[in-house]
C-alpha positions as CSV (number, residue, x, y, z in Angstrom):
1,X,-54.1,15.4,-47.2
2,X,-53.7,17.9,-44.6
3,X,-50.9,20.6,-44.8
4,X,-48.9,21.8,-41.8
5,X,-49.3,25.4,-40.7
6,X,-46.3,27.2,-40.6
7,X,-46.1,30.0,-37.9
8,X,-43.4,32.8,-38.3
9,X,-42.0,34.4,-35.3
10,X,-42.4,38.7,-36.0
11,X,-39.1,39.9,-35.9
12,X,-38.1,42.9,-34.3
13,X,-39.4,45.8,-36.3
14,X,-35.7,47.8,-35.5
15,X,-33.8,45.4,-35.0
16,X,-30.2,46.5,-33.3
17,X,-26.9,46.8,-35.9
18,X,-24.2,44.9,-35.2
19,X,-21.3,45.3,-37.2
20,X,-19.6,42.5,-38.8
21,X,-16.3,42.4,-37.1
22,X,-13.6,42.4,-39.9
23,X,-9.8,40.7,-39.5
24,X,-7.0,43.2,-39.3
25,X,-4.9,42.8,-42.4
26,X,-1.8,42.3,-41.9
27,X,0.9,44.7,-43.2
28,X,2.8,42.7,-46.1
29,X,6.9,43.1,-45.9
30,X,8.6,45.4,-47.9
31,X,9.5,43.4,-50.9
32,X,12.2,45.7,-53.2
33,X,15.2,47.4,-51.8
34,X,13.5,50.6,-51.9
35,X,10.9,49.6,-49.5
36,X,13.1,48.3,-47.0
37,X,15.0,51.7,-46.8
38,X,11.6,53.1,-46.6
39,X,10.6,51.2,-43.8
40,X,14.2,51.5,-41.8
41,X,14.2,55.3,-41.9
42,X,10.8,55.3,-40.5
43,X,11.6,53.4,-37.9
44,X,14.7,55.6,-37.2
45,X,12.6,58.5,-37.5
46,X,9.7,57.4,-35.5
47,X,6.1,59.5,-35.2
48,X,8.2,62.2,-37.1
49,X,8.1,60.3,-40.2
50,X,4.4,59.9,-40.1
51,X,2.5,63.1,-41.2
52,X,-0.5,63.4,-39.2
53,X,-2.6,67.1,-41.0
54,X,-4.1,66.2,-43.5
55,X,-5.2,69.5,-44.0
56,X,-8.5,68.2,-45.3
57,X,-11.7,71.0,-45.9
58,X,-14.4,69.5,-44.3
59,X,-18.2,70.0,-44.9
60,X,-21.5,68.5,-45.4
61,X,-22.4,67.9,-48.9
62,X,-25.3,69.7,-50.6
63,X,-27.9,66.8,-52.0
64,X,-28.8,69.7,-54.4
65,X,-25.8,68.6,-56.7
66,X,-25.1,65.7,-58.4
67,X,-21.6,64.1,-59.8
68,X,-23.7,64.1,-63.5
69,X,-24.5,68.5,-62.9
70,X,-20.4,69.0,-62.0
71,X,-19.1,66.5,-64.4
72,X,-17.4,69.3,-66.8
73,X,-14.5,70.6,-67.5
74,X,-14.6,71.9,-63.8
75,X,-12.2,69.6,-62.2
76,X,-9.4,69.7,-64.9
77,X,-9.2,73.9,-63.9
78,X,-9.3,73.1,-60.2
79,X,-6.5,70.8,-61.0
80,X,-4.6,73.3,-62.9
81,X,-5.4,76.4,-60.9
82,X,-3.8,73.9,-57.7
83,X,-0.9,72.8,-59.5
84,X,-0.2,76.6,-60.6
85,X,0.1,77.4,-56.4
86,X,2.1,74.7,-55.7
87,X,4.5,75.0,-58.5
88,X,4.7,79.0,-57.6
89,X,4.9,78.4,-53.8
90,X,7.7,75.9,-54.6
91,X,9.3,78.1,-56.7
92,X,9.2,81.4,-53.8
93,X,10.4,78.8,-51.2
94,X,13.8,77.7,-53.7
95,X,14.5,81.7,-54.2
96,X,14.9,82.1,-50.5
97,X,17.7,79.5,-50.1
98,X,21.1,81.1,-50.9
99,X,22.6,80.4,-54.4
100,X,26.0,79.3,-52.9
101,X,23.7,76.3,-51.1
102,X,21.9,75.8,-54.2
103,X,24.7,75.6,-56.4
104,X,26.2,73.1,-53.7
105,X,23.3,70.8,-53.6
106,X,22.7,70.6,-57.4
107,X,26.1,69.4,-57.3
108,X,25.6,66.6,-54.5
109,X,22.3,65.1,-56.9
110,X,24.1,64.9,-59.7
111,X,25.5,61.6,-58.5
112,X,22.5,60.6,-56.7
113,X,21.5,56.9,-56.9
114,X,18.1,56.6,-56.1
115,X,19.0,52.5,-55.0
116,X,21.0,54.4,-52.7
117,X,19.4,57.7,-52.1
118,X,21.5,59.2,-49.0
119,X,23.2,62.1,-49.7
120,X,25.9,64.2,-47.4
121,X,24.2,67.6,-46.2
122,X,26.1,70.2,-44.3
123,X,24.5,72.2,-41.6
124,X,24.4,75.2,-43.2
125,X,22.2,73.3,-46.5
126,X,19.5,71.8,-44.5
127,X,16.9,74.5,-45.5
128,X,18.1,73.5,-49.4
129,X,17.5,69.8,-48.6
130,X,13.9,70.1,-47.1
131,X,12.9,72.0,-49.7
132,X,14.0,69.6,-51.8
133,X,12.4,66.4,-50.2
134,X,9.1,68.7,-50.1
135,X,9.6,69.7,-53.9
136,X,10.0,65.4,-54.6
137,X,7.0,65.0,-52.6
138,X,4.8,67.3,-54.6
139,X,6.5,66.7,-57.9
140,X,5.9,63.1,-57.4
141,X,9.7,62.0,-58.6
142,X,12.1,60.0,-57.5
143,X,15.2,61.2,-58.7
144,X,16.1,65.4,-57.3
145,X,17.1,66.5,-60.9
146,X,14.1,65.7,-62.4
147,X,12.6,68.8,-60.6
148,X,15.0,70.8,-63.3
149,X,13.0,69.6,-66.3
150,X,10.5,70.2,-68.2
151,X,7.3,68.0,-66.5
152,X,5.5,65.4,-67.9
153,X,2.5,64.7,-65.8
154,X,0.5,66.6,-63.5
155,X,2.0,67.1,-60.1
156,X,1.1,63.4,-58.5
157,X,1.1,65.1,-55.0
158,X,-1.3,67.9,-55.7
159,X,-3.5,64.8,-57.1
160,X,-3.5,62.7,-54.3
161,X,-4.2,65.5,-52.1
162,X,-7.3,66.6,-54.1
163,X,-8.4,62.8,-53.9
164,X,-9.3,63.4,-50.7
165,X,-12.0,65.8,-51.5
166,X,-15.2,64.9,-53.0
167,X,-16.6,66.5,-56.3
168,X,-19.2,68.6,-54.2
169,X,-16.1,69.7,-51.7
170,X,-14.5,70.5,-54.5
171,X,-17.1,72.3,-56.3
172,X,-19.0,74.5,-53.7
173,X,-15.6,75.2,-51.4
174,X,-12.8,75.7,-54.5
175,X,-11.2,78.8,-52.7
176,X,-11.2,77.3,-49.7
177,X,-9.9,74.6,-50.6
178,X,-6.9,76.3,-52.8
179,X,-6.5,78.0,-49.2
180,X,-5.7,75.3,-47.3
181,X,-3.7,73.8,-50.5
182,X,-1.5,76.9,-49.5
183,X,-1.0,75.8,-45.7
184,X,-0.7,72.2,-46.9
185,X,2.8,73.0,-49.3
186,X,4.4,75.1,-46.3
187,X,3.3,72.5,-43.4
188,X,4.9,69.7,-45.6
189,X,7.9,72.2,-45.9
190,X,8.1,72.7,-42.5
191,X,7.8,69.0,-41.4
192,X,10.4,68.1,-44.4
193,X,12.8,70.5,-42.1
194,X,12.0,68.4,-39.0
195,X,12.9,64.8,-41.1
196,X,16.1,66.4,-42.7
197,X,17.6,67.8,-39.0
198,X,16.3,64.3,-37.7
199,X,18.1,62.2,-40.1
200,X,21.3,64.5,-40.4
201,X,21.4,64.0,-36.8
202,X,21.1,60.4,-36.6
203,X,23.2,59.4,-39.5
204,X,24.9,62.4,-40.7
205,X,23.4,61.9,-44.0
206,X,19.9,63.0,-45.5
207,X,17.8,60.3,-47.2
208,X,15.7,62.0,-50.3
209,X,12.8,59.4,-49.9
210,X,9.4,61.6,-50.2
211,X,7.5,58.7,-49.5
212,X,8.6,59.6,-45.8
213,X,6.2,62.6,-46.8
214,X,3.1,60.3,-47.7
């Protein structure tokens, strides 16, 4: 019995990569109510409701560290010292807005409906509402007088934020990144202004959606 000789062609030693082209998916439709008025005030809004700094530290990470070496207690106390600025900076920003606006706008939430979360603003309390669409952002809530109690979980913006660094960012640049966690709360305060004057201008109400922050 005679076998047949098989003869294998040598195949490029580097071959060239070609990526796998992937399908687009498509964006699903907003499903609850809330998403729909998400969706319509962005499109109202335009490229100003789309935040474009992410205000992200970048570097190269060392190979010297490992997610096992940093795995203490280290990223609680980043967390904590983060969510100690923000709550301060927050807190500076809401002193600076006049207590006769103040008093005003703690008056217009306390019938908010967040199904229905456009509220009346007058000219002279737009500086009160974009601080308050930032403070939702950070704060993570969806209803304004919740920023008046007591908190019970971490600040959900600050979190997703620091998501975006990894543990080595995190643990070889910690003061730079609580630097730029400083220019992130007043560029979000600054481009909260832009969406409050925007939507006060279009429909001569203010829609306290901080997913337009997102």
């Amino acid at each position: 019995m005679v076998l047949p000789i098989l003869v294998l062609e040598l195949s490029d030693p580097n071959p060239a990569y070609e990526p796998i082209p992937r399908k687009r998916k498509a964006v699903p439709p907003p499903t609850s109510k809330r998403d729909k008025l998400i969706r319509q005030w962005r499109q109202i809004l335009g490229s100003r409701a789309f935040m474009t700094n992410s205000g992200r530290y970048r570097t190269r990470a060392s190979s010297d560290w490992t997610y096992e070496a940093m795995a203490g207690g280290e990223s609680s106390a980043l967390l904590h010292d983060r969510e100690h600025l923000t709550r301060l900076l927050l807190r500076r920003a809401w002193a600076n807005v006049p207590r006769r606006q103040q008093r005003l706008l703690r008056l217009a939430v306390r019938c908010f409906d967040p199904n229905k979360p456009a509220i009346k603003v007058a000219a002279t309390q737009v500086n009160a509402a974009a601080w308050l669409l930032a403070a939702m952002h950070w704060n993570g809530c969806r209803h304004p007088s919740a920023l008046w109690c007591k908190p019970l979980h971490p600040l959900t913006g600050v979190v997703r934020w620091l998501s975006g660094f990894d543990i080595v960012e995190q643990h070889e640049h910690s003061r730079d990144i609580l630097t730029k966690l400083a220019e992130r709360v007043g560029w979000v305060e600054r481009h909260s202004r832009q969406l409050v004057v925007a939507m006060r201008a279009e429909r001569q109400v203010v829609a306290l959606l901080p997913e337009l922050l997102q």
